[in-house]
N, C-alpha and C positions, 0 to 999 in steps of 0.2 A: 233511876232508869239504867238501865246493860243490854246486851244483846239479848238473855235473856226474860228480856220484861213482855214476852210475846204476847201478841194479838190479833185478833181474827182480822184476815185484810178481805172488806168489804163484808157483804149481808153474808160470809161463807164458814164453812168450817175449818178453812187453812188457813192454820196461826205460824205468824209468820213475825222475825227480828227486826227492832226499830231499824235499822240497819242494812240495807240489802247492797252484799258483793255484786258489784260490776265489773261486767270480764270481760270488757271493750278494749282493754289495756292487755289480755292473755295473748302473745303471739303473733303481737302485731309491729313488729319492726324494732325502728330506733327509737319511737317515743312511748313503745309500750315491753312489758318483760318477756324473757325468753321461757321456757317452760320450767326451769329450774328456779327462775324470780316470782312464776305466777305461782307454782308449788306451793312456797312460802308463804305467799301472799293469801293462798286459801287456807294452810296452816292453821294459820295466825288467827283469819278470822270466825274458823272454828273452834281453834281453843280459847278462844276469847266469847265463846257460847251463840255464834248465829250460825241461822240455818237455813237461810233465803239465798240464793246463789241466782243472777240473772246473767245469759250470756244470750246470743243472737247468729241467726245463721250466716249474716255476713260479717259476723268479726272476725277480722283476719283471716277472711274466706274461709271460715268454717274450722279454722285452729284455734277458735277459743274454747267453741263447744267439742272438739276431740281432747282438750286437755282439762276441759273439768270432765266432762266423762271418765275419763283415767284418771283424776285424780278422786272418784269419786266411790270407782269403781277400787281401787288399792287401799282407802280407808274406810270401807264397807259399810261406807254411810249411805245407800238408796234409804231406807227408809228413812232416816231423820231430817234428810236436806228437802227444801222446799225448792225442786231446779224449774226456774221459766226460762224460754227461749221464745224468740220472735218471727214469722215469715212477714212479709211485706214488701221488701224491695228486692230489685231485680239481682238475683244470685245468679245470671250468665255472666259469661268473660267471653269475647272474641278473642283468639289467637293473635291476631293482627292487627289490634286496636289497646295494647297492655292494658292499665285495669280500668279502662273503660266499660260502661255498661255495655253489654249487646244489646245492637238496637232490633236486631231478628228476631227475636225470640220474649215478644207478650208476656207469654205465661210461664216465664220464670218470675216475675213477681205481682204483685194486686193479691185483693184481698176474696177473690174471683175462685170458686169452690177447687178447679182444675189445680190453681196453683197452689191451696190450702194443703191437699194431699200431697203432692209433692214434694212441697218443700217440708210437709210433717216427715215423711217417711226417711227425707234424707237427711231430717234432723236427729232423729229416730238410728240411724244407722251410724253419725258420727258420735254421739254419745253414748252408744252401747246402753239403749233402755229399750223396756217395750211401753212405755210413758212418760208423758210428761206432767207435773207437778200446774203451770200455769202458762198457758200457749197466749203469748202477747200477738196480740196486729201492731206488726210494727208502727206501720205508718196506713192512714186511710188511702186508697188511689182514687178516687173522688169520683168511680163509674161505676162499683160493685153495689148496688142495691141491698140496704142493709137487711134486708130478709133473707137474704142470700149468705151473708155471713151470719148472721143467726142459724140459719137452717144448717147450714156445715159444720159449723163451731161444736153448735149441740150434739148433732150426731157423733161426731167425734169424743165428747164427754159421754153419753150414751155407749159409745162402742169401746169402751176405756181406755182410748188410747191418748188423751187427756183429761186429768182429772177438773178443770176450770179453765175462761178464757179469760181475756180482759183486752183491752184497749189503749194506745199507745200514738198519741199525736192525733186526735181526729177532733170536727168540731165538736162541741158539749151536744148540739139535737142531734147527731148519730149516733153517740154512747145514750145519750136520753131514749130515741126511739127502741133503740136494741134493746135495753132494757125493758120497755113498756110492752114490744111484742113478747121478749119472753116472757114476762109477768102474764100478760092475757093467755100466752098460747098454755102456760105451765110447762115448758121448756126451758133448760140451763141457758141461764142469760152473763151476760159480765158483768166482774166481783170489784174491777178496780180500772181506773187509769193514772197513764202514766204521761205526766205531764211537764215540762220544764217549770220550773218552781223554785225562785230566791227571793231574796234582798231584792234584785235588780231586775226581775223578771216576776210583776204580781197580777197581770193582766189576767189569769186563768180564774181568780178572785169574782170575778165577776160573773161566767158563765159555769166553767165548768166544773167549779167545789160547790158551789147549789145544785147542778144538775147530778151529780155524783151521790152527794147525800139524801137526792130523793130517787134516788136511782141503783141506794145500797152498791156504792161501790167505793172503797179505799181509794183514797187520794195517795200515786207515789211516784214522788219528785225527781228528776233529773236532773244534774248539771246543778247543785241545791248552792256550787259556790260559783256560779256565775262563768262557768267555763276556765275557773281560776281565776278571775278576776277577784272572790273578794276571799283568795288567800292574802292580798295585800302585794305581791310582789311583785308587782308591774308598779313603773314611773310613770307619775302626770306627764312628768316632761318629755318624757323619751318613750314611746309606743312603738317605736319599730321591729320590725322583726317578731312580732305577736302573731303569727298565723290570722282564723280566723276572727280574733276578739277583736282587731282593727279592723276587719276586713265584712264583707256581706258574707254571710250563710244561711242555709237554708230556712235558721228559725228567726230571724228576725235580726237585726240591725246590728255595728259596731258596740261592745259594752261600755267603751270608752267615751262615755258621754259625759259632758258637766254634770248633769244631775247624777250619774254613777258615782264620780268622784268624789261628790258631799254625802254620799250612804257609806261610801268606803273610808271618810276620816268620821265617822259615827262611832260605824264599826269598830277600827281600831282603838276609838278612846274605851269605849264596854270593854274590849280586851284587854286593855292595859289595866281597866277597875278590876276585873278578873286575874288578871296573870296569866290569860290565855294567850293564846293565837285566834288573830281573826276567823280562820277557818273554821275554829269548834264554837266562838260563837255565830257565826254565819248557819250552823248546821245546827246546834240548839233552835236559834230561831226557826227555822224552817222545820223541824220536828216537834216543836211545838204551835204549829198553826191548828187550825178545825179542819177534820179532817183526813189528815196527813196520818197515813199508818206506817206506812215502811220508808226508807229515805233510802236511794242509789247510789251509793260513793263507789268510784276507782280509785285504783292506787296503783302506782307504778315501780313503790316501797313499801318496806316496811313500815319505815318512820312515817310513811303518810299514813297507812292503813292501822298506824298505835295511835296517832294525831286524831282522827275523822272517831274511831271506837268511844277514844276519852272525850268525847261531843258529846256522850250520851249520858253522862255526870254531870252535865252542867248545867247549872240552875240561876236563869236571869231574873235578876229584881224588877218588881213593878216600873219601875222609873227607867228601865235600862231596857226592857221591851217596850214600853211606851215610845222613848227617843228614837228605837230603831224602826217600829209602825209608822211612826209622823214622818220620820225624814225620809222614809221608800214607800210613801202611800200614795198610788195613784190617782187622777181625776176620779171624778167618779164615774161619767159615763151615763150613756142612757139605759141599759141594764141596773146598773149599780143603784141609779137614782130611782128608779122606780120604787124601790122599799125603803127607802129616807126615811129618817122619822118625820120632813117635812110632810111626807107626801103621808106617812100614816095618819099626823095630826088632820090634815087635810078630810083626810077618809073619815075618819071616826070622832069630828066634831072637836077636834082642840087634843084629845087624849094621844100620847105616846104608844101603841098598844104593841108586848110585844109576842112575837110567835111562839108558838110550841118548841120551837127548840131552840 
C-alpha cells in the first residue's frame, strides 16, 4: 500500500489516497502551523503521491481553506487534488462575545438549504474554485428534514458546483435514508461518511459501517489515533494538562479509561514486534478495517505527516490483528447481536449461515 494505491471512495467515481490531508492544523494558532509549516506539510504529502485534501469552513475561521486554495492554486494541481470541505456549524462571530458562536443569527450554520448556499459560496470564494471535489455536512443539526438536504445537495451536484456530497457525524438512518431516497428518486445521493473510528472508539461498528455498505458509501475515519491518545505519549499516572482527552467533548467521554489503557499497552507491545511506533500501527489497523477507504490524519510536522504516510507499509500478522480486535472489542449490543451466529443458528435450524458478503 502508498498514497498512491488509490480507490473509489464509496459507490463513486472519485478515486481518492489511503490517506486523506487534514487541514484542521492549517492556520490555526499555537497548536496548529503557520502558512509556511502548512505549505510544507502539503508538500510533503503530495510528493509522497496523495491527492485527497480535506479542510472545513471553520478551521481557523476559514484560513485553512484560503491556504490550501493558494497552495493549490501555485502548484497547479486543481485537477489532480481531490479537495472536500464542510458547512455545518455556525460560521458567525459576534464582535463582543470573541470566538464565541453568535447566538443571532440561525442561518449561518444547519444543514437547512438557506445555509447550504451560503456557506457554499463563501467557501467557494476563499479557495479560489468554481467547485468543489466532495461537499461534507459537517455535522447533522438534528431539525433539517433529510429530504431537504438531499434536494439541495443534489442540486448542487446537478449545477456543478460540486462534484459529490457525503456526510459527516450523523446518525447511521439519516446517512441510510438519504441514501435510499436518492436511490428511489435516481438523484445524486452520498458517497461516504465520516466518522470517528480507532482502537478506542469502535462503536460505529455496529450501525454505521452496515448501514454504509448497503448504502454504497466509504467509510472515512477521524481522529483514527484516538485524539493522540494512542500515539502512546500520555502517562497513566499523570493526565493533567491533556486538554479535552481528560476532559468532556462533544463526541463522547474522557479517552483515558482503564479499558483505554489495556488497548494502549497492546498496542505498544505489536509496535515493539514491528520496530514501529504505535501511531503507524494504530493507523494500519484502522486502514485495514471493512469498509474504511480513505483514513484523516493531521499533522502539525513534518516528522508526524512522514510517521502517519509510512502507516501505509505496514503489514500486521494474523496473531497481532487478532490481539489488537480482542482487547478493543466492544460488547456486542442489541444491534450487534441481532446477526450473531447464535441468532443465525437459531434462524436456520442449527446451520452457521453466512451472508453475501
Amino acid at each position: 500500500m502508498s498514497l498512491t494505491n488509490y480507490r473509489a471512495l464509496g459507490r463513486s467515481g472519485l478515486v481518492v489516497s489511503p490517506l486523506c490531508l487534514g487541514t484542521m492544523t492549517f492556520g490555526a494558532g499555537d497548536w496548529g502551523a503557520d502558512e509556511a509549516g502548512s505549505r510544507a506539510i502539503f508538500d510533503a504529502y503530495r510528493d509522497a503521491g496523495g491527492n485527497f485534501v480535506d479542510t472545513a469552513d471553520i478551521y481557523a475561521g476559514g484560513l485553512s481553506e484560503e491556504f490550501v486554495g493558494k497552495f493549490i492554486k501555485d502548484t497547479g494541481s486543481r485537477d489532480e487534488i481531490v479537495l472536500a470541505t464542510k458547512f455545518g456549524f455556525n460560521g458567525s462571530r459576534n464582535p463582543l462575545a470573541g470566538n464565541q458562536p453568535q447566538t443571532g443569527n440561525a442561518h449561518a450554520g444547519g444543514a437547512g438549504a438557506k445555509n447550504i448556499h451560503r456557506a457554499l459560496e463563501a467557501s467557494l470564494r476563499r479557495v479560489g474554485t468554481d467547485y468543489i471535489d466532495l461537499y461534507w455536512m459537517h455535522i447533522w443539526d438534528g431539525v433539517t428534514p433529510v429530504e431537504e438536504i438531499v434536494q439541495t445537495l443534489g442540486d448542487l451536484v446537478r449545477a456543478g458546483k460540486i462534484r459529490h456530497y457525503a456526510f459527516s457525524d450523523m446518525p447511521a438512518w439519516l446517512a441510510m435514508k438519504a441514501a435510499t431516497i436518492a436511490t428511489e428518486r435516481r438523484v445524486p445521493g452520498p458517497i461516504a461518511m465520516q466518522v470517528e473510528y480507532s482502537l478506542v472508539a469502535r462503536d460505529v461498528e455496529a450501525e454505521h459501517v452496515p448501514a454504509a455498505r448497503e448504502g454504497g458509501m466509504g467509510i472515512m475515519p477521524w481522529s483514527p489515533l484516538g485524539g493522540g491518545f494512542l500515539t502512546g505519549k500520555y502517562k497513566r499516572e499523570d493526565t493533567s494538562g491533556t486538554g479535552r482527552l481528560s476532559g468532556a467533548n462533544p463526541f463522547g467521554d474522557s479517552k483515558f479509561s482503564d479499558r483505554n489503557w489495556e488497548i494502549l499497552d497492546v498496542l505498544k507491545e505489536v509496535a515493539a514486534e514491528q520496530g514501529l511506533l504505535p501511531a503507524q500501527i494504530a493507523l494500519a489497523w484502522v486502514m485495514a478495517q471493512r469498509g474504511v477507504v480513505s483514513t484523516l490524519i493531521g499533522a502539525r510536522s513534518l516528522s508526524q505527516l512522514t510517521g502517519n504516510v509510512a502507516a501505509t507499509e505496514v503489514k500486521l500478522t494474523g496473531d497481532q490483528a487478532n490481539r489488537l480486535d480482542q482487547i478493543s472489542a466492544l460488547a456486542g449490543g442489541f444491534s450487534a447481536n441481532l446477526t450473531s451466529p447464535m441468532i443465525r443458528r437459531m434462524v436456520y435450524g442449527g446451520h452457521d449461515v453466512k451472508g453475501w458478503g
